[in-house]
N, C-alpha and C positions, 0 to 999 in steps of 0.2 A: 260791620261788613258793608253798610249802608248799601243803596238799591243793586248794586250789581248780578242778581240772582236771588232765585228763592231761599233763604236763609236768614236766620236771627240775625239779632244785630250785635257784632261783635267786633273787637278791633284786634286786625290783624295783627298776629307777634311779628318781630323781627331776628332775623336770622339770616345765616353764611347760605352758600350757593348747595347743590343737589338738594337731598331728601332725606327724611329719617326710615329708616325700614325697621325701626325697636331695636330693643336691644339694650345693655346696660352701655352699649360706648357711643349708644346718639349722641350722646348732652356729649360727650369727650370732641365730636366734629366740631358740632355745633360751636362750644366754645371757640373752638381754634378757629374758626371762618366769622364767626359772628363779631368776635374781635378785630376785623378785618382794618376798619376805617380806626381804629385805636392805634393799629400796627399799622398804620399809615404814616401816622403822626407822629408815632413816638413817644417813650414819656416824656412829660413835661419839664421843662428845664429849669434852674433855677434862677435864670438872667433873664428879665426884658417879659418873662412870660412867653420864652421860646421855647423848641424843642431839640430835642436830642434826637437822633437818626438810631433806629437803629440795626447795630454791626449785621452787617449781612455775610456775616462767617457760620462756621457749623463743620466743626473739623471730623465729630463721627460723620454728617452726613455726607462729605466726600469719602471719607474712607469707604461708606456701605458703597454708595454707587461707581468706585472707581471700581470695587471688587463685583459691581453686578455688569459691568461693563455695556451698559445701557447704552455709550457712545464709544467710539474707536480712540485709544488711547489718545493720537496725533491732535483727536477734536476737544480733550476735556478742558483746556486753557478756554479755549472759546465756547464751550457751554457753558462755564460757570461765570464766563464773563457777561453769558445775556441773563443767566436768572439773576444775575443783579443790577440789572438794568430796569425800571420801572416800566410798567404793562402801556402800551398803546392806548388811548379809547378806539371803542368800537362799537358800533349800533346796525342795529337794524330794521330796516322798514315793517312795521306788522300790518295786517290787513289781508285781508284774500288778493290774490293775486293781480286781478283788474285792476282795484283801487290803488295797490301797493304802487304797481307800476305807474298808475299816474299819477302818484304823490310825487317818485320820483321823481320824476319827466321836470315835473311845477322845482322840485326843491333844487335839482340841477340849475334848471333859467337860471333860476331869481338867484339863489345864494351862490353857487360851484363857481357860475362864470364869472363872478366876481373878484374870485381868490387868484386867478391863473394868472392874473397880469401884478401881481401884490407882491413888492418886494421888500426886504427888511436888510436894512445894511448893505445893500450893493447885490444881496442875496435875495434869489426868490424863496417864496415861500407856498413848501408844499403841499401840493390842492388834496382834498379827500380822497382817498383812493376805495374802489370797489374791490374786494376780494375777488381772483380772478377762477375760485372754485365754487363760489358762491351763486346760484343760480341767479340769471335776470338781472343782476347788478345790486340785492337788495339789504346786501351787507357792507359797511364801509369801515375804513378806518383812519384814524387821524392823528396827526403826530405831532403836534406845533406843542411847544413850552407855553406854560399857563402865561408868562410873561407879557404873548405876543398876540393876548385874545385884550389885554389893555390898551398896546400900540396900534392896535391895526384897525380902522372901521369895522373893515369889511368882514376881518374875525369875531369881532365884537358882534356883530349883526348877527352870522351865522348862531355861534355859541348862543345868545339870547334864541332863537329860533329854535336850533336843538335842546336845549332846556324845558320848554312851553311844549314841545311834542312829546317830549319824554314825559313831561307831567301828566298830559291827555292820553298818553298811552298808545302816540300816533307815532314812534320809532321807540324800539326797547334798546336799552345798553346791557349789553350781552358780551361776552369775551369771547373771541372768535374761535375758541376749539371747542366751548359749549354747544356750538352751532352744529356740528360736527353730526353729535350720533342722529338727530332726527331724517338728515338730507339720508342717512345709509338706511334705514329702514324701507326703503320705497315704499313710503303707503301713499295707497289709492282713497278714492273717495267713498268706496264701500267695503273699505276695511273696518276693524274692533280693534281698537286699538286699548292698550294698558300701560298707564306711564306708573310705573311700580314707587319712584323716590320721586314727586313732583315739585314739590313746592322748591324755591320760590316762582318757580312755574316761567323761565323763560324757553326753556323747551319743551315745554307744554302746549307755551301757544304758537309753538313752531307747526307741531302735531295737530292742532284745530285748525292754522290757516293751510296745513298740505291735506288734510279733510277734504276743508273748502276748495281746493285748488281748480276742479270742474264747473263748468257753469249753471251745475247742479243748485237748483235754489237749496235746499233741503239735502244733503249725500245720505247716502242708502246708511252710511256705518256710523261708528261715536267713538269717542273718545272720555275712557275712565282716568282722569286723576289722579293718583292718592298720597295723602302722607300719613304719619304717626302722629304730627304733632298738628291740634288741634287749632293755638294759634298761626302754625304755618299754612293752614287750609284757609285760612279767613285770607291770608296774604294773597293764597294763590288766587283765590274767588277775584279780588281786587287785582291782580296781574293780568287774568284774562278775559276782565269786564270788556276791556275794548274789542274784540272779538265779538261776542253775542253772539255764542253757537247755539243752536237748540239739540244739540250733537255732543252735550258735554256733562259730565258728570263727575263730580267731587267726590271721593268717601276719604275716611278717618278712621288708615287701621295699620296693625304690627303689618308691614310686606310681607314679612319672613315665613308668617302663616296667616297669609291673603285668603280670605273665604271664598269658593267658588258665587259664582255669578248667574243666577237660572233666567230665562227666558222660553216662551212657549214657540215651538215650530210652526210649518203652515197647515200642518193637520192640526194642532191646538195642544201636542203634547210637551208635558215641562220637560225640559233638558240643560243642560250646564252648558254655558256664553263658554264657548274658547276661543280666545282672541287671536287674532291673524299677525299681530304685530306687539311686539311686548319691548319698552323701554324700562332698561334696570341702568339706571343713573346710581348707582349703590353707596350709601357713606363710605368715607376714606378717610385716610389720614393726611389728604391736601396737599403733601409735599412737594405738590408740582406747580401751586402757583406760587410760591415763593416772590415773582413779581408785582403781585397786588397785595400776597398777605402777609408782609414782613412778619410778622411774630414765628409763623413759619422756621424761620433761621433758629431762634432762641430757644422753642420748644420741640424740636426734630429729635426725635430717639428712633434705637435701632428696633425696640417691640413696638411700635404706633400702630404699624402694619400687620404684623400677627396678632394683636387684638383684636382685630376686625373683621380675621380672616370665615370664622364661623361665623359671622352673621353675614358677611358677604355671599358666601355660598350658600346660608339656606335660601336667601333673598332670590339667587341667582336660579335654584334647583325649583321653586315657589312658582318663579316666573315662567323658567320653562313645562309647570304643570299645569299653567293656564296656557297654554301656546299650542295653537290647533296643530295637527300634523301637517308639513308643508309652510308652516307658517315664520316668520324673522324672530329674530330677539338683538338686540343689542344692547353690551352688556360693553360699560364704560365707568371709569374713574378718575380723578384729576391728582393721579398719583404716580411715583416713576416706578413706586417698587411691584417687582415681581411677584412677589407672597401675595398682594393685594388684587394683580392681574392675572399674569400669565399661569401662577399656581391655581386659581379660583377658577379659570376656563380649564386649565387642564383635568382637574377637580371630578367637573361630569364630566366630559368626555371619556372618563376613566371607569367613573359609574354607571356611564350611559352608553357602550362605546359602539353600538350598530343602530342607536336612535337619536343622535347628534353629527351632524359635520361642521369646522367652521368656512367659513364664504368666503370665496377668495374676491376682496377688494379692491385690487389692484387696477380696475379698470374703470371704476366709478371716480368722479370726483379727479379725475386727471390733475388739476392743475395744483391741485393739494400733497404738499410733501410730505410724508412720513415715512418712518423706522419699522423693519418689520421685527415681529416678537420676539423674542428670547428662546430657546429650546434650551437651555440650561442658565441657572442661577445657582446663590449661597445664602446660606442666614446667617447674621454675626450677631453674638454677643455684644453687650455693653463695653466689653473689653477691645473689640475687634478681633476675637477670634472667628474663622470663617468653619463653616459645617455644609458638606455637602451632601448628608444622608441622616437619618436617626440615630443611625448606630453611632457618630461621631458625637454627638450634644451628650455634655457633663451630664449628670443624674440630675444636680439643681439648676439644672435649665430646662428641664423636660419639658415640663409642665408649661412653659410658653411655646411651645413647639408643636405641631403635631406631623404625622409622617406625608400626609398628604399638599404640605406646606413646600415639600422638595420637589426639584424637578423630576420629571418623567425618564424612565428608561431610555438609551438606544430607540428603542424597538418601540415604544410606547412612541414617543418625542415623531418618527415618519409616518406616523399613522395619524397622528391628531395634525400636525400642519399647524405648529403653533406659529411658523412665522406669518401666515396669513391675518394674525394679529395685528395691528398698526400702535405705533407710539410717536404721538407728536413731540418734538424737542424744541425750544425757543429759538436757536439759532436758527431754524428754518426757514421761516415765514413770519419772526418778530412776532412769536405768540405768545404763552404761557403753554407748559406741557400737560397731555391727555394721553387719557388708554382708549384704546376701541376696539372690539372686535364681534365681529357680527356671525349669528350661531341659528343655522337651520334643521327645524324640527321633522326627522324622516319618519319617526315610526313611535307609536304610546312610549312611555316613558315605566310603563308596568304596566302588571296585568288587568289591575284595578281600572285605569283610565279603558281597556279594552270593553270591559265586561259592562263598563257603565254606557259606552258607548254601542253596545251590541242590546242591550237594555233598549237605551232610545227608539235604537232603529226597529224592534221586535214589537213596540208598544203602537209606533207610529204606523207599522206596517197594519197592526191588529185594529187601530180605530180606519186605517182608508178603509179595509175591507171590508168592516161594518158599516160605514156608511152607503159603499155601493151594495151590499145584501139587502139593507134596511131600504133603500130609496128602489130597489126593484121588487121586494116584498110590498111596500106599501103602494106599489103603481099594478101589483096582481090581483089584489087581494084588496076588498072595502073593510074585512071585516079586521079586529084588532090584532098585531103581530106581538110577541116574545121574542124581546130583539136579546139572543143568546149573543151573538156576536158581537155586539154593543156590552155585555156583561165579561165576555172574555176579555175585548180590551180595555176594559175598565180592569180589568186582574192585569194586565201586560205592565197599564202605567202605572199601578202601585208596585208590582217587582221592579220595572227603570225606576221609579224612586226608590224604593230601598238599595237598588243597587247604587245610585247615585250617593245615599247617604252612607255606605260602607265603602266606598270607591273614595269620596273625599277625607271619610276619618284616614283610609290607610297613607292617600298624598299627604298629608298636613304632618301623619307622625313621621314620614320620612320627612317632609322637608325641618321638620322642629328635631329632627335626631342625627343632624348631618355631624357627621365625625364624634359622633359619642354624646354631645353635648346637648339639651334642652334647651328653649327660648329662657335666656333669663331675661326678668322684666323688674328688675328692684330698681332700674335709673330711672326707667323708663315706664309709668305709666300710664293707662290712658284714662282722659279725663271723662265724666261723665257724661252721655250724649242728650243736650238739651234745644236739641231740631226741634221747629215744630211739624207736624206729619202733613203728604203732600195728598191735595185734593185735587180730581178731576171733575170740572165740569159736563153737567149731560147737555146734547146738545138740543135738549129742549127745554133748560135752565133759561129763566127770564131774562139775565144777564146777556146769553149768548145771542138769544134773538134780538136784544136791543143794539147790541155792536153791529150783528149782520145788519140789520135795518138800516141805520144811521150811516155804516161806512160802505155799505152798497156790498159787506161782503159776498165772493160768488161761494155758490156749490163746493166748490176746489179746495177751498180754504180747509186747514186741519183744525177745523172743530173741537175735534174728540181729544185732541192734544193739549186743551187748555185747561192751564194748573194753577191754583192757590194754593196757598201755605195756611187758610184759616177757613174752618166750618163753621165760626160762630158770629156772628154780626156781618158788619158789612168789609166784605175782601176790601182791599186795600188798593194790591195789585195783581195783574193777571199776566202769567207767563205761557210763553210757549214751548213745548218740544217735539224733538222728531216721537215717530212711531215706537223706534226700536228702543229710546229714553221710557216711553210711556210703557211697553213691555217688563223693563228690567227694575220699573217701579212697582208694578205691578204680581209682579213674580218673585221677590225678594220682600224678606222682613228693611225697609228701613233705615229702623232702630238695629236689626243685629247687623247689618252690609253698615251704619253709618253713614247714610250722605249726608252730605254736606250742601250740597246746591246742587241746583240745575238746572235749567231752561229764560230763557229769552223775556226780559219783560216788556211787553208789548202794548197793556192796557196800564192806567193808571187811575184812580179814582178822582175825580173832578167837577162837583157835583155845583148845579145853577138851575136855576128858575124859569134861566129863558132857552136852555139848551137842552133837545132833549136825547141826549144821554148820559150817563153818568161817570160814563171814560172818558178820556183824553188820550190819542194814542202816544207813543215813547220812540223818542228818536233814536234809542237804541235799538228799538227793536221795529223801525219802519223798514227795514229790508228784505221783514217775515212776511208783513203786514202789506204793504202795496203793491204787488203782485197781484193782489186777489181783490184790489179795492176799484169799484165800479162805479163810485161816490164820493165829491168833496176832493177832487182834486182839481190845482188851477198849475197852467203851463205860463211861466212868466220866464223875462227876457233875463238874458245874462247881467244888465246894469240895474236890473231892479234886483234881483235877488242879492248882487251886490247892495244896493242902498240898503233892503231891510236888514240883511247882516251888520250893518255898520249903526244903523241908526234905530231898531229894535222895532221902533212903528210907524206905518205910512195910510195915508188917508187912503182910501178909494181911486179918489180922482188923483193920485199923485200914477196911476198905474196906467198903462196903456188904456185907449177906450173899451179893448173888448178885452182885455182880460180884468179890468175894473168892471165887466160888467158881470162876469163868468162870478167872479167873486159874493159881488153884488148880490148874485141871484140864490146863491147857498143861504144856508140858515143856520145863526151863530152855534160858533165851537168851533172844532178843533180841526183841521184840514191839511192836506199835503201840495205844497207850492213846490212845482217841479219845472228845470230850466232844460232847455234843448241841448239835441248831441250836436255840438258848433267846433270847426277846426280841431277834426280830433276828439275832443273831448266829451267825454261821456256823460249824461245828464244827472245830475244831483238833483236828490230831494232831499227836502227839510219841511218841519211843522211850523204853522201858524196859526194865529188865533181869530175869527173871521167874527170880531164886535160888531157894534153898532154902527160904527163907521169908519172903521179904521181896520190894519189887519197886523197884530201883530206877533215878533218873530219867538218862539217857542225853542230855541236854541241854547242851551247855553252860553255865555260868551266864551269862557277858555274854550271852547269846543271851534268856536267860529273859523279862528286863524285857519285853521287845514281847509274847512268850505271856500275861506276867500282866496287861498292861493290857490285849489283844485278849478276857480272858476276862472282863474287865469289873470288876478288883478294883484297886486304889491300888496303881499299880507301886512296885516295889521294885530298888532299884540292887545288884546281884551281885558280886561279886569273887571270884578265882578262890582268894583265902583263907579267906574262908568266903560263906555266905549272907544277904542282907540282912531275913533275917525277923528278927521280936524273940522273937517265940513259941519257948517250949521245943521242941528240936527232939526229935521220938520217940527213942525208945528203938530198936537195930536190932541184931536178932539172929541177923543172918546176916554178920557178919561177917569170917567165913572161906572166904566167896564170895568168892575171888582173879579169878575170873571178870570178877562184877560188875563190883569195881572196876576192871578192867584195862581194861572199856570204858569207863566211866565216865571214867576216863583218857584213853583215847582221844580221847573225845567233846570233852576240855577242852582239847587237844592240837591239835585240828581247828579250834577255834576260835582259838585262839593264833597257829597259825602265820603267817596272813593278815597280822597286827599283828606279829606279829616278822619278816617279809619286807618290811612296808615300813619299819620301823626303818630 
């Protein structure tokens, strides 16, 4: 996993796009997407060591979908002509929204305007295009033949550019209808959010940067994670390293029966985390990207879909029992068929039908085209026979079937509003196809979620009242009191906990009992949990006074929020998290929740003779960290911060005279060199090392290229053997600072590991 979080060290697996939510037919996705770049290729051919294409036919899968009429007859020539059309790239800017936006600003200049005037054969050739539903501009897409990134400079430049970002994790390649369900969730920056099927985590960290999206150093709410498969958690850890939320949280469990989540209120009483916003990205059988996943075409049958159909829906019923009242769900697949979508929504609404409505979407996301739902469908046989109720399906087909798998009544079908459902189609918008439909929680979902919640509010009510009996008792009265009142609601919060723990047994066996069936786990299961356990420092821990001392931290700083993964020797490194991270660690086993990571690493162990402390702060985590720092910062010009990025170390005197002096006058270690808000642009900090007589740059170099374009100068591509300047690099005469470079090392180390974990 190397440093991206607190967590062992593990190397992430690899695997196809959504999440595992258990079940015996994970590994069944898995496969078909995890194949993905094989079915690119093709098998291998027997001439030359080429490849063979392959047929992008599949004569049941038009028959199922000509009979689900997913498209209007007149259109289906031109549907099947785009899903065999190979997928666009598409990326997107990640970052919290200030920065994002001014990566852009820089990536436009230098690289965009360069392509607009580039022609090929008498032909222009065209420029990146911004999604025109996509907020801000921070999603693009590009369309040029591999051919024309060899002809072209200016393509060559860009491509090399987009590579090196993608690798830093400073733009994700993402497919543009994945993009989709997080923008429909509206979350705010003090939402709870639940991404139910996470890994490989690129709408995940869709979810952390629309957290971030406030100028909130810190947002009030957080963001849980989760998948099934163990090595897919290490992936995601590594996904949304570049992020560094202290607002984020991994676990490692079946979706389908997700453990509740406890948390103490602001009276101090435990109660169950219901999340305001819940992402069920759910396994599928992938039929809809056909454009990226060629195997797709070869392995298409008419059951892929109704095997999936039971674990989709406990997944889906799971979620909506973590979903506060009032609160969104969206509930998406990268599938056309019906049994996988519009049956699985219809599903609860059937079961739930005066505590569910679905949203009507039609006015979010304007410039985005889509299909709305089905209110009727069929299921076929292997034969292509069509059934459009139970009573229809042979005797030796039952058993792949179930009743709740057919469409809804008349009468059912205007009541639920399935067309408020959306289906993306390729010919659209040149995407690859998506399900999405967004489902708001009116009222408990049972009696159980009531009583638990009537629980809470009776215990919380019973300790305020003892607090104010007790605090006017003992302001009457010198001599000692019998706080009765304080012993009742000590009885209120053991009945909300047991009611809590018979309230969660009875959601788990309905969601493990949906449609007759148990969780089965014989494909699927879970590997042993070998975390190590997470520690809080006190904030009168020698440790914590050494950082406050050294980096001038203020009062302000969250103290109490600083986390190790080790009680025995010397910590390592030291993370940070929000408030409500440090509650839900607090209030949960763990080992039985499974986390997996969490929190911002912000200290690093750096230990010298002549420095006196024994951290070094972490560039990842300087955005937690200088806000609150009242010490050891130096304000330097835009062309020095340039040099030291290029050139790693500079004398003293190579620096202006009064910030050569400002320097000067600190005492060696670790310090933040921070450049003015000039023409726009917003002031960037980075770390330095402030030797004997020299000061140097504490950066990774892949990391560099984004700081030197965000400062406004012609990036330059790094490597970790040397630097991409041309310029003579200074003269440095410090170096017998073992110091220096051991951080400096560090820094390079930090950056590497990410890239050698998912190796």
């Amino acid at each position: 996993m190397g440093r991206g979080g607190p967590g062992r060290g593990r190397r992430p697996g690899r695997g196809g796009r959504g999440g595992g939510g258990g079940g015996r037919h994970q590994h069944k996705r898995q496969r078909t997407e995890g194949d993905e770049e094989k079915g690119k290729q093709g098998d291998r051919g027997n001439k030359e060591g080429g490849y063979i294409a392959i047929p992008k036919e599949n004569a049941k899968f038009e028959v199922y979908y000509k009979a689900q009429k997913i498209v209007p007859e007149e259109e289906w020539a031109t549907f099947m002509e785009w899903l065999r059309k190979p997928l666009v790239s598409t990326f997107r800017i990640t970052g919290n929204r200030q920065s994002a936006q001014q990566f852009r600003k820089a990536m436009e200049k230098e690289y965009f305007a360069e392509i607009a005037d580039v022609r090929m054969d008498g032909e222009p050739v065209d420029p990146p295009k911004a999604f025109a539903w996509y907020p801000d501009k921070l999603a693009w897409q590009i369309s040029w033949p591999r051919p024309l990134l060899r002809k072209v400079p200016a393509l060559t430049k860009l491509h090399r550019f987009l590579v090196n970002e993608s690798e830093q994790g400073n733009i994700t390649r993402q497919e543009a209808v994945s993009m989709i369900p997080p923008l429909l969730l509206d979350l705010q920056p003090n939402h709870k959010v639940l991404d139910m099927c996470a890994a490989p985590g690129s709408k995940t960290s869709q979810l952390i940067e629309l957290l971030h999206a406030s100028d909130a150093l810190v947002p009030e709410g957080l963001v849980v994670a989760n998948d099934v498969d163990a090595k897919r958690c290490y992936l995601l850890v590594h996904q949304t390293k570049r992020l560094q939320s202290p607002c984020f949280v991994i676990t490692n469990l079946d979706a389908s029966v997700y453990p509740s989540l406890y948390t103490k209120n602001a009276s101090g009483v435990k109660e169950k985390l219901l999340f305001d916003r819940v992402l069920c990205d759910v396994p599928c059988s992938g039929d809809a990207t056909g454009r990226k996943n060629y195997t797709v075409w070869r392995r298409w049958g008419e059951f892929l879909g109704t095997a999936l159909f039971r674990l989709q829906t406990r997944i889906l019923v799971r979620g909506l029992q973590s979903l506060a009242v009032g609160g969104r769900l969206v509930y998406s697949t990268c599938s056309f068929n019906p049994v996988e979508n519009e049956a699985v929504v219809a599903f609860v609404l059937r079961e739930f039908p005066e505590c569910l409505e679905l949203v009507d979407m039609s006015a979010e996301l304007p410039a985005l085209k889509r299909r709305p739902g089905l209110h009727t469908w069929v299921t076929l046989d292997n034969a292509g026979n069509t059934f459009k109720n139970m009573d229809e399906v042979p005797h030796n087909f039952k058993a792949k079937f179930k009743k709740t798998m057919f469409p809804p009544t008349a009468e059912e079908a205007e009541r639920m509003h399935l067309e408020r459902c959306m289906r993306i189609v390729p010919q659209d918008q040149d995407t690859g196809g998506f399900f999405i439909t967004v489902l708001r929680k009116l009222k408990p979902l049972s009696k159980s979620e009531i009583k638990s919640a009537n629980a809470t509010a009776a215990a919380t009510a019973a300790l305020n009242a003892s607090a104010t009996t007790t605090t006017a008792a003992a302001a009457a009265a010198t001599a000692p009191v019998v706080d009765e009142e304080g012993a009742v609601a000590a009885a209120e919060a053991e009945v909300a906990g047991e009611a809590d723990d018979a309230a969660e047994a009875e959601s788990l066996a309905l969601a493990a009992s949906i449609d007759g069936g148990a969780p089965t786990r014989t494909g699927q299961k879970m590997t042993s949990y070998k975390e190590d356990p997470f520690y809080f420092l006190a904030k009168d821990d020698p440790t914590v006074k050494q950082l406050r001392d050294f980096y001038g931290l203020s009062e302000a700083f969250p103290f109490n929020n600083l986390l190790v993964r080790s009680n025995d020797g010397k910590m390592r490194n030291i993370y940070v998290v929000s408030q409500l991270v440090r509650d839900l660690i607090e209030n949960n086993d763990t080992r039985a929740t499974r986390m997996i990571n969490t929190g911002v690493r912000t200290f690093a162990r750096s230990e010298c003779s002549t420095v006196d402390c024994d951290f070094r702060l972490c560039q990842e985590g300087l955005h937690v960290v200088y806000p609150f720092m009242q010490a050891r910062t130096a304000m330097i010009s835009l062309d020095e911060a340039h040099t030291l990025l290029l050139h790693d170390v500079l004398r003293f005197n190579q620096f202006e005279e009064h910030t050569g002096k400002i320097i000067q006058d600190l005492k060696d270690g670790c310090f933040v060199l921070t450049t003015p808000a000039v023409d726009g642009r917003d002031p960037i900090q980075f770390l330095g090392w402030r030797g004997r007589n020299t000061v140097r740059c504490l950066v990774a170099k892949p990391d560099r290229t984004r700081l030197v374009l965000l400062l406004g100068f012609p990036p330059v591509f790094f490597s970790d053997k040397g630097t991409g300047a041309k310029a003579d690099e200074p003269a440095a005469d410090d170096s017998g600072d073992k110091a220096a470079a051991a951080a400096a090392g560090d820094a390079a180390m930090d950056a590497a590991a990410p890239a050698a974990a998912a190796a």
